[in-house]
Structures are given as structure tokens and as C-alpha cells.
C-alpha positions as CSV (number, residue, x, y, z in Angstrom):
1,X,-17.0,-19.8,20.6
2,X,-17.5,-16.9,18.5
3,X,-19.7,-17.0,15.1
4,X,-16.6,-16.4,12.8
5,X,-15.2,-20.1,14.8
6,X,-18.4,-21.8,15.0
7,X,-18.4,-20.9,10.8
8,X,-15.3,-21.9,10.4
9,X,-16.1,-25.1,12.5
10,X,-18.9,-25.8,10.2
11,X,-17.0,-25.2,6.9
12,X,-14.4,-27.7,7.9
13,X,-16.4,-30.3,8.6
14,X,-18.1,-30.0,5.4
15,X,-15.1,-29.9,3.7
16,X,-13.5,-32.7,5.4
17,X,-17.1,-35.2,4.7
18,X,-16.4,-33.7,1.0
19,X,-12.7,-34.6,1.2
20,X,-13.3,-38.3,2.0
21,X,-16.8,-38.8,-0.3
22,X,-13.7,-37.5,-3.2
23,X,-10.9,-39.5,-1.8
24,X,-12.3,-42.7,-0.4
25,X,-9.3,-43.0,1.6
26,X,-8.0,-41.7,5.0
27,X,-6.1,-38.5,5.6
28,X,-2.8,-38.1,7.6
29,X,-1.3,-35.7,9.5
30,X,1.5,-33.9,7.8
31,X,3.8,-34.7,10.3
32,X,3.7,-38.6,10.1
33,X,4.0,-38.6,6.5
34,X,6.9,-36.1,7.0
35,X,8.2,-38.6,9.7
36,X,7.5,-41.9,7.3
37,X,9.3,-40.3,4.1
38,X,12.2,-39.1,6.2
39,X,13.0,-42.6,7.1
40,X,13.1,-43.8,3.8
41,X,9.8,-46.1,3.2
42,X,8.0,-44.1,0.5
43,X,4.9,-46.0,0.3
44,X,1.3,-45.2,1.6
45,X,0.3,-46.6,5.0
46,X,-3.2,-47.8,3.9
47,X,-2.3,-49.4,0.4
48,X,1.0,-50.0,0.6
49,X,1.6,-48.7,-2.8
50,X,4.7,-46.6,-3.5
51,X,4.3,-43.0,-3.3
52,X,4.7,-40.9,-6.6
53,X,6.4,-38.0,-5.2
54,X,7.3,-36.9,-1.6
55,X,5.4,-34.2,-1.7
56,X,2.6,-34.0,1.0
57,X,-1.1,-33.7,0.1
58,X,-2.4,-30.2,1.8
59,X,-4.8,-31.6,4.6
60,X,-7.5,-29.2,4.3
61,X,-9.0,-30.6,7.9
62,X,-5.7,-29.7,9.7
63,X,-5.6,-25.9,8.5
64,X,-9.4,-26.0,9.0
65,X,-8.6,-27.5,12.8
66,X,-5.5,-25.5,13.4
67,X,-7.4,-22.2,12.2
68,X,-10.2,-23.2,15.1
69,X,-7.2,-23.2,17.8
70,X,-6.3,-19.5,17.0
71,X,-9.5,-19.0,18.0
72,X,-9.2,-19.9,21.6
73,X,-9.3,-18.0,24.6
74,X,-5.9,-20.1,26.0
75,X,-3.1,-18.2,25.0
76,X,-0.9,-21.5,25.0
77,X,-3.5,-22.9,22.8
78,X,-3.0,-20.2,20.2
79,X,1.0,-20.0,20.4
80,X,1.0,-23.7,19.7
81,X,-1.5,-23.7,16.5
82,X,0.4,-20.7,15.0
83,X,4.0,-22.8,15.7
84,X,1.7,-25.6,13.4
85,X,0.7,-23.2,10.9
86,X,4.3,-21.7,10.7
87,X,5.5,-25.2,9.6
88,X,2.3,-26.3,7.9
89,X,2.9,-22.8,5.5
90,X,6.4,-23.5,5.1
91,X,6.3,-26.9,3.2
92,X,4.9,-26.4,-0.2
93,X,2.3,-23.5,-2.0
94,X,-1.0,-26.0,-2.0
95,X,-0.4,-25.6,1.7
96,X,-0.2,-21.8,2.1
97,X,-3.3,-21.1,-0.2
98,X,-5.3,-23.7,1.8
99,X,-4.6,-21.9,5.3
100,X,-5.7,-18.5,4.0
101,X,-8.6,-20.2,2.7
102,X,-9.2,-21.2,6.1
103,X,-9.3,-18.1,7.4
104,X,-5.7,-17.9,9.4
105,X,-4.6,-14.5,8.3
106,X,-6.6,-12.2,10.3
107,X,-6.3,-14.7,13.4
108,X,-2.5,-14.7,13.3
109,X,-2.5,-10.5,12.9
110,X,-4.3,-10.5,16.3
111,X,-1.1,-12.6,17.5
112,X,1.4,-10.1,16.3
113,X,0.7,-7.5,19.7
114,X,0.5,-10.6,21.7
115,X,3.2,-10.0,24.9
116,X,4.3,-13.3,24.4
117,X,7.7,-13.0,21.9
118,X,7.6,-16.7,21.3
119,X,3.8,-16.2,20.0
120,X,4.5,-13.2,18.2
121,X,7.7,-14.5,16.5
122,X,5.3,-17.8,15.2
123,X,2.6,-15.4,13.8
124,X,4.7,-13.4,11.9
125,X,6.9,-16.6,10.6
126,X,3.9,-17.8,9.4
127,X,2.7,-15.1,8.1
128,X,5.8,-14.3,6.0
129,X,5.7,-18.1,5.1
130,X,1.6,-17.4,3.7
131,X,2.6,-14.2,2.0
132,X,5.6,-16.7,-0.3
133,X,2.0,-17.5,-2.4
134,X,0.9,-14.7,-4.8
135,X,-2.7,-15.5,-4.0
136,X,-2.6,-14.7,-0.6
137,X,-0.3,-11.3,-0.5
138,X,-3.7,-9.2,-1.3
139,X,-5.5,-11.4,1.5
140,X,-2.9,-10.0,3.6
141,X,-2.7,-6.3,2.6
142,X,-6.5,-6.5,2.4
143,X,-6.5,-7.8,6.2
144,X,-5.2,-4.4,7.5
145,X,-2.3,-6.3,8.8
146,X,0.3,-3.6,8.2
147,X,0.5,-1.4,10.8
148,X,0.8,-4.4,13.0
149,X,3.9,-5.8,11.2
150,X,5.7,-2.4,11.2
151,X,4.7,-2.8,15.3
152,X,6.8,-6.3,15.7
153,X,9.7,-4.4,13.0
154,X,9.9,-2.2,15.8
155,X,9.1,-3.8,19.2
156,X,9.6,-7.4,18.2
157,X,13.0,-9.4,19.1
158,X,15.6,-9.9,17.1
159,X,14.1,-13.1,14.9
160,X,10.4,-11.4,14.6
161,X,11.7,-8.0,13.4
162,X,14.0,-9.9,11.3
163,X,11.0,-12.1,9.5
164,X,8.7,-8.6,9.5
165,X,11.4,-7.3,7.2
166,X,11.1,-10.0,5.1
167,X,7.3,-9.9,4.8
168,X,7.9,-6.4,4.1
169,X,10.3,-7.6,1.5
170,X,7.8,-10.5,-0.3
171,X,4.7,-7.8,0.1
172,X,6.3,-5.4,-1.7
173,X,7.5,-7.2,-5.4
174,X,3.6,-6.1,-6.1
175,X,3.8,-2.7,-7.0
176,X,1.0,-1.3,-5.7
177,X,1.2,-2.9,-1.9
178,X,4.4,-0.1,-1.9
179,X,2.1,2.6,-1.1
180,X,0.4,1.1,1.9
181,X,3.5,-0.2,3.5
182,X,4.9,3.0,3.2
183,X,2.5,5.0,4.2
184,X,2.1,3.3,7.5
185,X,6.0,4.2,8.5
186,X,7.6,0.9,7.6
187,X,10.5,2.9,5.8
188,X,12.2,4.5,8.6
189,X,11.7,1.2,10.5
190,X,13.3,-0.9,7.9
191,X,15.9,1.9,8.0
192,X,16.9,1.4,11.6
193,X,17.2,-2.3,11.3
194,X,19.6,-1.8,8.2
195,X,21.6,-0.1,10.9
196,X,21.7,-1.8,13.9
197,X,20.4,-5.6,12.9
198,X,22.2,-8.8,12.4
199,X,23.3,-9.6,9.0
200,X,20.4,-11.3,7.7
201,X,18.3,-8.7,8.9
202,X,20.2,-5.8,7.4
203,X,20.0,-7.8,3.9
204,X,16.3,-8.2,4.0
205,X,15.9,-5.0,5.5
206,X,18.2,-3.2,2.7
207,X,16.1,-5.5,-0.2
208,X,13.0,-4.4,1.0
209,X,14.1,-0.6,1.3
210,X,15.0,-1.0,-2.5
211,X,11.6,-2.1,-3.5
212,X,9.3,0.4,-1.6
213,X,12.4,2.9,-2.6
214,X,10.9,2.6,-6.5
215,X,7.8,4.4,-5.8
216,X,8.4,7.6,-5.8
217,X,6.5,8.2,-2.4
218,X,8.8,6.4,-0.9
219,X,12.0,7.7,-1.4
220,X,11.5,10.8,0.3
221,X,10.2,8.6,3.5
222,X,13.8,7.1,3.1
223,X,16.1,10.4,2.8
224,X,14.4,11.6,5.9
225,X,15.0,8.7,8.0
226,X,18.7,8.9,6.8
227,X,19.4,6.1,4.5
228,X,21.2,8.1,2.3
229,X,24.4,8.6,5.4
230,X,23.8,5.2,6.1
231,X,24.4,4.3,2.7
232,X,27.0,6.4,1.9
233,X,28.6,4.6,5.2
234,X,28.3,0.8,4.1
235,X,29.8,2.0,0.3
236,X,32.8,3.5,2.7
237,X,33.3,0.5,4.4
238,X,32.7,-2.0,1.6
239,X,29.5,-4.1,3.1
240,X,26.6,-4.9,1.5
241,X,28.1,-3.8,-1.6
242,X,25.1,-4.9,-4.1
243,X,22.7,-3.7,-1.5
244,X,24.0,-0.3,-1.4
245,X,25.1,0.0,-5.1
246,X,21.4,-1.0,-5.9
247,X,19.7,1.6,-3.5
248,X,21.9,4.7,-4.3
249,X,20.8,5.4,-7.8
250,X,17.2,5.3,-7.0
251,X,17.6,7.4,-4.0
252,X,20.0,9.8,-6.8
253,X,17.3,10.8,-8.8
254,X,15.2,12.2,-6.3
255,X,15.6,15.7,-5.7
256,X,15.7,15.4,-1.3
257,X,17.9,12.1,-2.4
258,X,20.3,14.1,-4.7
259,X,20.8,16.8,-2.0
260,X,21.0,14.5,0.9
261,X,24.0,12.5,-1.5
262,X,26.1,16.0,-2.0
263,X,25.7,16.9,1.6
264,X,27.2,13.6,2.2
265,X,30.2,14.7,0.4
266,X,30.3,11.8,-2.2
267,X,33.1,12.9,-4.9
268,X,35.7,10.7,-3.7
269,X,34.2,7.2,-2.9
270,X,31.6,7.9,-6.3
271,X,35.6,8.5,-8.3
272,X,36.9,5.3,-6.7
273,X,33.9,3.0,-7.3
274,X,33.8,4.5,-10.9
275,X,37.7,3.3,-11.2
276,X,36.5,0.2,-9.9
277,X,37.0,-3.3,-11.8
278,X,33.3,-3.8,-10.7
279,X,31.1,-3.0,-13.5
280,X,27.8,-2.7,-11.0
281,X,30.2,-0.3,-8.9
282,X,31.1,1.8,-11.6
283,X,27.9,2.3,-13.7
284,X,26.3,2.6,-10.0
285,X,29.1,5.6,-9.0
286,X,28.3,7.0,-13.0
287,X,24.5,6.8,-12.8
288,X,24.5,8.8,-9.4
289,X,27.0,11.3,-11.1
290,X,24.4,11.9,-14.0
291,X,21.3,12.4,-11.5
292,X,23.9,14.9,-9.4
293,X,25.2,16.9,-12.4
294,X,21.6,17.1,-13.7
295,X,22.0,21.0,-13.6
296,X,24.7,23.1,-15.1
297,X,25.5,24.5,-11.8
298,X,26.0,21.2,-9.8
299,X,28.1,20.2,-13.1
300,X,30.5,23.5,-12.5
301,X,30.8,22.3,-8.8
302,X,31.9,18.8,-9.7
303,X,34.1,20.3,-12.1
304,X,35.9,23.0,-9.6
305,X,36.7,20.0,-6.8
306,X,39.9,19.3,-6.6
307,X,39.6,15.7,-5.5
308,X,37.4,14.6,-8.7
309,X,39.5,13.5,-11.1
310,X,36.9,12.1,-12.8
311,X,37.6,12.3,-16.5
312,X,40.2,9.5,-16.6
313,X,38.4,6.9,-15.3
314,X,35.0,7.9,-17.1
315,X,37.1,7.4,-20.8
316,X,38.4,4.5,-19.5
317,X,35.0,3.0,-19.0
318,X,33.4,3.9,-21.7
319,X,36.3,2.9,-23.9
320,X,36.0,-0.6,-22.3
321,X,32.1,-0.7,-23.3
322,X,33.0,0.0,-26.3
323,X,35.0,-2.8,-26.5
324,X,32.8,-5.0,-25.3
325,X,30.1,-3.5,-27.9
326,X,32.7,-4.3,-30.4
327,X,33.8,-8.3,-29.6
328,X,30.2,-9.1,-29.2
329,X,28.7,-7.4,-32.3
């Protein structure tokens, strides 16, 4: 057993003698009080007292225990405590903080380049599951564990690429976890899943893209692994229609985004999402107008197309708002 185990072998069994010196009463598995509330009797084994929410206590000894396992040298032993900790982490927050406190993040990143899909697919679960708790996305960026979730995004199956995306998307609400996601190459990764992944996989793939896509470092990162065709593609077709209207903009007022948008050739879907009864569609198509016509010249060009009737449907909108401003004034 290595030091880092035999320390975290000692810390739990302090913990646990703590626990019960505290408590003065016995700890149960989360599973049998899982399996006792599902079946209706809400009341403790020991004391027979009704329960006063069905909310499991955190059992600090299993994610102490559990934690240990990762640490073994049999591979089945570690794919079955990181299926635990994926279900243990997915139950409430006291959970989630309690495993990182016992020490589970940087064991489950050494499971993410295991060969084993099965293992790899409950590491990353669990740790998108961990990462749900504010506390512990810094524990995770701070881990170095990055690199290694853009390796399953890429080399994963289909369910561990789809829950890297998500960590991806959870990591990167904090604003400054953007630039170390995207500087490891998890943007044109995300990008290819948008393209070729299931459905659930190209919405958390397309969420995350519009979070790293704020930073300015990133958006460049995304032009150049061709989200903005890809984009341009789904508003042709009509899915993901938030998804796209929300990245578009942001990729607009970039100046590789802006030209990557005209070479597109965008006049006539921009005009007919401007017509549009949707107001996200239209003030979308209108605000990726005003980053393209940012210059006179580009303005001139709009102006010379002979597709872009574009004045109509512009008055029309903003004699609606002004409507609206008017009723609700």
C-alpha cells in the first residue's frame, strides 16, 4: 500500500472513531437506507423513530473506504469502487464535498486512460457528478485533470465522451477554468462531437462551446476548428436552434469569427431568421448583422447584395419593440 493509501487509511479511521464518539449511533450503508426508504418504511433501523427527511446522511467511512479501493493494484477492484463513487456523488452535495475530501479526485483521473471503457466511463461519471459542487471544481482544475478529460472527449465511447462534455460544461460556468480548458485543445474536441454525437451529446457539447466561446481566447480556437460552418449548417437546417442562435453572436464579434461568418455566405438565412416570429432568432440574425457591418465597407457590401432585403423586416422589428416599449411603459 502506498503512503498517500496508508494516509488516507489512517484519516478514515480517525474520522470514523470521531463520527461515532459525535453520533453515538451506528452508520449505514447508503444503499440500505436507499433500499429501506424506497420501500416505504421511513423510520431508522436502530430506534425506530421516523425519519425527518429522506435524505441520506453522507457516510464519511464509505467515501473514506471507497477512496482506499481506487487505490488497489486489481483493476476490477478499482472499476467497482469508482461505479460506488459514481452513485455515492450523484445523490446529494454533502456527498460530493465528502468524497473530494477524501481524496477521490486525483485517483479517478488516473482511471480516465484506463483500457477498460466500462472503468473509464465510471471515472468520468463520477467525476462530472463531483464537479456539480462549487467546492470541488477548483479541486478538479487544480488536479491537472484536464488534459485527461479532453483524452476520453476524444478516445472515449459514446457515453464517456458524452459525460466529458458535460464536465467540460459544469467546469467552465467559473470564468477563469475557461482558459485552462481551452488551452489544452478541448474546443476543437467539443467541436467534433457537436458534429458527429448523439443528441445529448451535441447539446452539452454546443453549451459548453458557448461558455469557453466568452473568453476571448477561445473563440479563435473555435473558428479554426470550424464551428462557425457547422453552425451556419444547424441554423440551415433548423436544429439546435437556441444552441446555435446563442453561439453565433459571440463567435460574430470576433474578427476570424466575423470573416469565417461572410465566407459562409450568411445574407439569406441571417434576412429570414431576422423576419422570423422568434424574437431570439431575430435579435440573434440583427446582432450578427451589426458585428458584420462593423465597417463602412462590409456595410456597402450588405447593401449591393441583391438577396438582402433587409430593410423591411429590420422596421418591422423595431417598430414591434417599440410597441412593446410602449404597452409596458
Amino acid at each position: 500500500m502506498g503512503i498517500g493509501c496508508m494516509v488516507r487509511t489512517l484519516l478514515r479511521l480517525v474520522l470514523a472513531e470521531e463520527l461515532q464518539e459525535v453520533r453515538r449511533e451506528p452508520t449505514y450503508a447508503s444503499a440500505s437506507i436507499e433500499e429501506c426508504l424506497a420501500s416505504g418504511h421511513q423510520i431508522h433501523q436502530s430506534a425506530q423513530q421516523r425519519t425527518p427527511n429522506t435524505m441520506p446522511t453522507p457516510n464519511y467511512a464509505s467515501s473514506y473506504s471507497l477512496t482506499d479501493r481506487l487505490c488497489s493494484p486489481n483493476p476490477a477492484e478499482q472499476k467497482s469502487a469508482a461505479a460506488e463513487l459514481r452513485l455515492l456523488a450523484k445523490q446529494n452535495a454533502s456527498n460530493r464535498l465528502c468524497i473530494a475530501e477524501a481524496g477521490a479526485i486525483p485517483l479517478l483521473l488516473n482511471l480516465l486512460s484506463s483500457s477498460d471503457m466500462q472503468t473509464q466511463v465510471h471515472a468520468i461519471t463520477a467525476l462530472l457528478n463531483l464537479s456539480l459542487h462549487v467546492d470541488n471544481k477548483e479541486s478538479i482544475i487544480s488536479s491537472g485533470v484536464v488534459p485527461s478529460i479532453v483524452h476520453v472527449l476524444v478516445n472515449g465511447n459514446t457515453e464517456a465522451r458524452e459525460n466529458a462534455a458535460a464536465t467540460f460544461l459544469s467546469l467552465s460556468v467559473i470564468d477563469k477554468y475557461k482558459v485552462t480548458i481551452g488551452e489544452t485543445g478541448a474546443v476543437p474536441a467539443l467541436v467534433v462531437l457537436l458534429s458527429e454525437g448523439t443528441q445529448r451529446g451535441k447539446k452539452d457539447a454546443a453549451a459548453a462551446l458557448f461558455n469557453l466561446c466568452t473568453y476571448e481566447g477561445n473563440k479563435a480556437h473555435a473558428v479554426r476548428a470550424g464551428l462557425v460552418s457547422l453552425i451556419m449548417g444547424l441554423l440551415t437546417t433548423g436544429a439546435l436552434m437556441n444552441e446555435a442562435t446563442a453561439i453565433l453572436p459571440v463567435l460574430s464579434s470576433h474578427p476570424e469569427g466575423k470573416a469565417a461568418i461572410w465566407a459562409a455566405e450568411p445574407v439569406r438565412v441571417l434576412v429570414e431568421m431576422i423576419s422570423s416570429e422568434s424574437r431570439r432568432d431575430s435579435e440573434c440574425a440583427a446582432e450578427v448583422m451589426l458585428h458584420l457591418c462593423s465597417d463602412v465597407q462590409k456595410l456597402k457590401q450588405l447593401a449591393c447584395l441583391p438577396e438582402c432585403r433587409i430593410m423591411v423586416p429590420l422596421r418591422k422589428r423595431l417598430t414591434k419593440r417599440e410597441e412593446e416599449g410602449c404597452a409596458t411603459a
